[in-house]
C-alpha positions in Angstrom: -23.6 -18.4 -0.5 -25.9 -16.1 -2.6 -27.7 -18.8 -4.8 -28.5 -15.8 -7.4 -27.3 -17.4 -10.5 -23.6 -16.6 -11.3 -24.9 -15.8 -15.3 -26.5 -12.5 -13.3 -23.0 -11.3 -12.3 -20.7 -9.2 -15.1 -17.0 -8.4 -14.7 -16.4 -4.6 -15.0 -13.7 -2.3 -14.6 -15.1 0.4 -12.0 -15.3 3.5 -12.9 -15.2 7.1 -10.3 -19.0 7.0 -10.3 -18.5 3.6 -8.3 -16.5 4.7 -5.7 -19.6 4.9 -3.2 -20.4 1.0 -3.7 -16.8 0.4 -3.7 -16.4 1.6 -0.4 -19.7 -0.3 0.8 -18.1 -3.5 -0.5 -14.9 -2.8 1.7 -17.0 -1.9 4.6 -18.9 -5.3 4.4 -15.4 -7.5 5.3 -14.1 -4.3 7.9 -12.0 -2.7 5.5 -11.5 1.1 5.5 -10.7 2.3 2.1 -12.5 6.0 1.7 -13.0 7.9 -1.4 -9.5 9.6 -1.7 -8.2 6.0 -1.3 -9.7 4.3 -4.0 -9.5 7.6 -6.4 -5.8 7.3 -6.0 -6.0 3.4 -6.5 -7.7 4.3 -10.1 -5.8 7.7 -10.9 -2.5 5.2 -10.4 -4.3 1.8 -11.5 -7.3 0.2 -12.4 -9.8 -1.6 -10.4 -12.0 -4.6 -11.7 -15.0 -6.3 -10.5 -18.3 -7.9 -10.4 -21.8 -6.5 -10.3 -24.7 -8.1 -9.6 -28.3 -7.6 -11.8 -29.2 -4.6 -9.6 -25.8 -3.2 -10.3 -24.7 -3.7 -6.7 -20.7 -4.3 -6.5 -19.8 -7.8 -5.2 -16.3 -8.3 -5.8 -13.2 -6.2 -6.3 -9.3 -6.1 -7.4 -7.0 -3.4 -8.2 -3.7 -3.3 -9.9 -1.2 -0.7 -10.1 1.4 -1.0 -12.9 4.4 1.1 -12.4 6.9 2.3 -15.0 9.6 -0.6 -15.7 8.7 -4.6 -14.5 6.7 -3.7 -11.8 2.9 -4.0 -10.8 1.1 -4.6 -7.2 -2.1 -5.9 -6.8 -4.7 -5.6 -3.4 -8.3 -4.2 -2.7 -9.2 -8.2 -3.6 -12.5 -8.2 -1.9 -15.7 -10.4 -2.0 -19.2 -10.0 -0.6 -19.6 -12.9 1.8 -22.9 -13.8 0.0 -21.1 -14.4 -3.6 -18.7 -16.1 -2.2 -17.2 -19.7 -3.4 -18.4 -18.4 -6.8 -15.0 -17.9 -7.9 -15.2 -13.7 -8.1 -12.1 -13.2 -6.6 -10.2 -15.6 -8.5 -11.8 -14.0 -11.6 -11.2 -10.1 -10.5 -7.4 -10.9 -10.1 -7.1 -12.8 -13.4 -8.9 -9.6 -15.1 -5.6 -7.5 -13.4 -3.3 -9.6 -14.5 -4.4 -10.0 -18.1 -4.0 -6.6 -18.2 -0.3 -6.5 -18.3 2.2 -7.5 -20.5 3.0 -11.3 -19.8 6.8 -10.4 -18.6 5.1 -8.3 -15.8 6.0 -9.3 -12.3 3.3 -8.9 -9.9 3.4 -8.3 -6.3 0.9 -8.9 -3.5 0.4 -9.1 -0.3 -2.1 -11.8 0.9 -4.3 -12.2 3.6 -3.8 -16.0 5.1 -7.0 -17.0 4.0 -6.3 -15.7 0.7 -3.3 -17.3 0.4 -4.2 -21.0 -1.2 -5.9 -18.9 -3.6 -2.9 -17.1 -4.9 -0.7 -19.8 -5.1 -3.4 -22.0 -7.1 -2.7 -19.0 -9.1 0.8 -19.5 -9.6 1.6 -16.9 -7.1 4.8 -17.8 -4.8 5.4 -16.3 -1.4 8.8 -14.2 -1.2 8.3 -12.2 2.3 6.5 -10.9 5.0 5.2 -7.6 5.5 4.7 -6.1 9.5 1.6 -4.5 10.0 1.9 -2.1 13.2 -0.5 0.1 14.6 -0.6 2.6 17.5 -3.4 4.2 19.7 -1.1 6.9 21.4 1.7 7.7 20.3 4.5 8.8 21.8 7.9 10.7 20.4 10.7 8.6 19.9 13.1 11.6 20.6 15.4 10.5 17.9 17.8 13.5 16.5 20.6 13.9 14.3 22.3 17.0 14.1 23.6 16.1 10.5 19.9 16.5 8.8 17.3 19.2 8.4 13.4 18.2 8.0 11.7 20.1 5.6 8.2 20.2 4.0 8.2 19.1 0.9 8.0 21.5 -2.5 7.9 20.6 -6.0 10.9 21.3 -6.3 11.9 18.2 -4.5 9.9 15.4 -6.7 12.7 14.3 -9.2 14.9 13.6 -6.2 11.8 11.9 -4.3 11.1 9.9 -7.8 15.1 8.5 -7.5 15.1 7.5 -3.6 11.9 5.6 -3.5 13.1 3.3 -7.0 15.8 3.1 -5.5 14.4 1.7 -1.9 11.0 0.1 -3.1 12.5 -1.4 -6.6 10.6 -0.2 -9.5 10.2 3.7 -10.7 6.7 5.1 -9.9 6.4 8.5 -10.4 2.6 8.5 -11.4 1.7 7.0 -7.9 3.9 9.3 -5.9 2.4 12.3 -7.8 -1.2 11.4 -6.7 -0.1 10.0 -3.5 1.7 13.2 -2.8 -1.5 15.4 -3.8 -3.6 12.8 -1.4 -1.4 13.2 1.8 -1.8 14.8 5.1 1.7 15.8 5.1 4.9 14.9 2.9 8.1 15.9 4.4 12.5 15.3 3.4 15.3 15.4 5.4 18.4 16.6 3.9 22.4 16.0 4.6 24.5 19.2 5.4 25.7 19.3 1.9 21.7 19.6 0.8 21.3 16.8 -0.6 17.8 15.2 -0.1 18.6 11.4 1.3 14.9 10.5 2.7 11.5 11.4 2.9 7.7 10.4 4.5 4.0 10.7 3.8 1.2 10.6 6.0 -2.2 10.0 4.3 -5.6 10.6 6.3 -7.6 7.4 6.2 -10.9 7.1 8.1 -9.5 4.8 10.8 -6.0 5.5 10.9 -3.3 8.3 9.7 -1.3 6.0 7.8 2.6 7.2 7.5 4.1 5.9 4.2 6.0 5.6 1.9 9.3 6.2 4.3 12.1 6.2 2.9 15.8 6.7 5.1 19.4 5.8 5.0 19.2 3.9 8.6 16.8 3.5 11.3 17.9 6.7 12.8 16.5 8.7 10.4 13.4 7.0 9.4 12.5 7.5 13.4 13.1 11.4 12.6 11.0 11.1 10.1 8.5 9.4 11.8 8.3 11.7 14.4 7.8 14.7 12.4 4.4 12.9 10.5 2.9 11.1 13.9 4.0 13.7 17.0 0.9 15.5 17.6 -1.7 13.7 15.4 -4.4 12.7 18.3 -5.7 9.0 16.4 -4.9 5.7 15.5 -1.5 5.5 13.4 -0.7 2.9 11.4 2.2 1.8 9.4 3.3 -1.5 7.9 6.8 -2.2 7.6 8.9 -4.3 5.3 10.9 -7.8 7.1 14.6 -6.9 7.8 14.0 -3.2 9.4 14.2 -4.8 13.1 15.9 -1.9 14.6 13.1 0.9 13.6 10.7 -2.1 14.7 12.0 -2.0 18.1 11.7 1.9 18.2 8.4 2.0 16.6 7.7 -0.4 20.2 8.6 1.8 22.0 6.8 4.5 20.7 3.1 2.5 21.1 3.3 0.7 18.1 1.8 -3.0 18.3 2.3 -5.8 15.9 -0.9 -6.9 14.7 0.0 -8.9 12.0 2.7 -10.2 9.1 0.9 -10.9 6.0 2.5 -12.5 3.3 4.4 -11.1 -0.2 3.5 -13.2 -3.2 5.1 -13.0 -6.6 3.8 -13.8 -9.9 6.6 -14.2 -12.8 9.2 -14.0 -10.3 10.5 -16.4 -7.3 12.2 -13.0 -5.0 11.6 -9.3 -4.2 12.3 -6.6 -6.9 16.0 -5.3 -5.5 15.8 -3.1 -3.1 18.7 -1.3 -1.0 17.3 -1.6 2.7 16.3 2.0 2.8 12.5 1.3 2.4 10.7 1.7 6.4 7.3 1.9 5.6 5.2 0.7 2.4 2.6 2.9 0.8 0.2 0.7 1.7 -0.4 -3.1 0.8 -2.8 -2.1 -1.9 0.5 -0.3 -3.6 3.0 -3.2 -2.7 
């Protein structure tokens, strides 16, 4: 532990010009949040923190609200050298006080973070599945049924309905930034036209992330995935909520490995928002 007094430390809410110590901070614990990352984490949210007297960054927490009962919080981070200080415990209270008290909040916890969150009153609800892939290779899944299409703007309001639909809370704000951050955005249509899923795949430093994915079945969201991943020579990753076993077992089979199954934790609620099973890959845990 840093045995700097804790007096020396304020609680802030970061703004852009903080993104470069920000991303130092996530560096220091192996974490690979870039620039566009954390400028879409603050276009959609805000992110709170401590600095020390030389205006060094120490801690971190971001929450996102979204538009009706919703709001996720991640990017809790300490320096190892402040910790047992409290920061983090601090950082997240910060985000929660700055919602309405009827506000449920989602997160998803490391396991060593996890006695912390429920000491905050946080209950665990799920399990997310964190998968990631060196090479990938096609699943070969088609339907004759759909088209794939890049998206256009045209598209948004329908985009807007499937994912509150499939991830339980409207977010519109979030989609428009994630949209403008991503590598590619693509939907599938039926043969009437009608747009029933759609996928995004966002650059990171590390990984090409694919998320949100949103499908009718398993079938499709391995269409999807296809179109995102084929041909992207890199790391993928993309973390998957419990209950989507059959797209698990294709993801398997495409080079995807399970690395880990982090828990959901709920504040003001005991369960999930409602969802209609058409959710196959989250944002990212930062975004719930």
């Amino acid at each position: 532990m840093n045995t700097s007094n804790k007096s020396t430390l304020t609680l802030v809410q970061f703004e852009e010009e903080d993104i470069p110590g920000l991303i130092e901070l996530s560096e220091s614990v192996g974490w690979d949040y870039d620039k566009h990352e954390i400028g879409t984490v603050m276009s959609a949210g805000s992110v709170f923190g401590h600095k020390n007297a030389h205006g060094t960054i120490v801690s971190s927490a971001a929450i996102i609200p979204y538009e009706v009962r919703l709001a996720s919080i991640g990017m809790v981070i300490v320096n190892k050298e402040y910790r047992g200080f409290g920061l983090g415990k601090e950082a997240t209270q910060q985000c929660s006080n700055s919602l309405s008290g009827d506000t449920s909040i989602m997160l998803i916890s490391t396991e060593d973070g996890k006695p912390l969150y429920e000491r905050m009153g946080f209950k665990s609800v799920d399990r997310v599945h964190k998968y990631i892939c060196d090479t990938y290779s096609t699943s070969k899944k088609t339907d004759t049924t759909v088209t794939i299409e890049d998206f256009y703007v045209s598209h948004f309001r329908e985009i807007v309905k499937l994912d509150e639909a499939a991830f339980g809370d409207k977010r519109s704000h979030f989609l428009e930034y994630r949209i403008n951050q991503s590598e590619q955005c693509v939907v599938v249509k039926d043969k009437n036209g009608s747009l029933i899923g759609f996928g995004l795949s966002i650059l990171g430093p590390i990984n090409l992330i694919i998320g949100p994915l949103v499908a009718p079945d398993a079938q499709i969201a391995s269409i999807i995935l296809d179109k995102l991943a084929s041909g992207h020579q890199g790391k993928l990753r993309i973390d998957i909520p419990s209950g989507q076993e059959a797209f698990m077992e294709t993801l398997e089979q495409c080079g995807f490995v399970n690395v880990s199954n982090p828990p959901i934790m709920m504040l003001h609620s005991t369960k999930m928002p409602q969802r209609n099973d058409e959710l196959f890959g989250i944002a990212a845990q930062v975004f719930g």
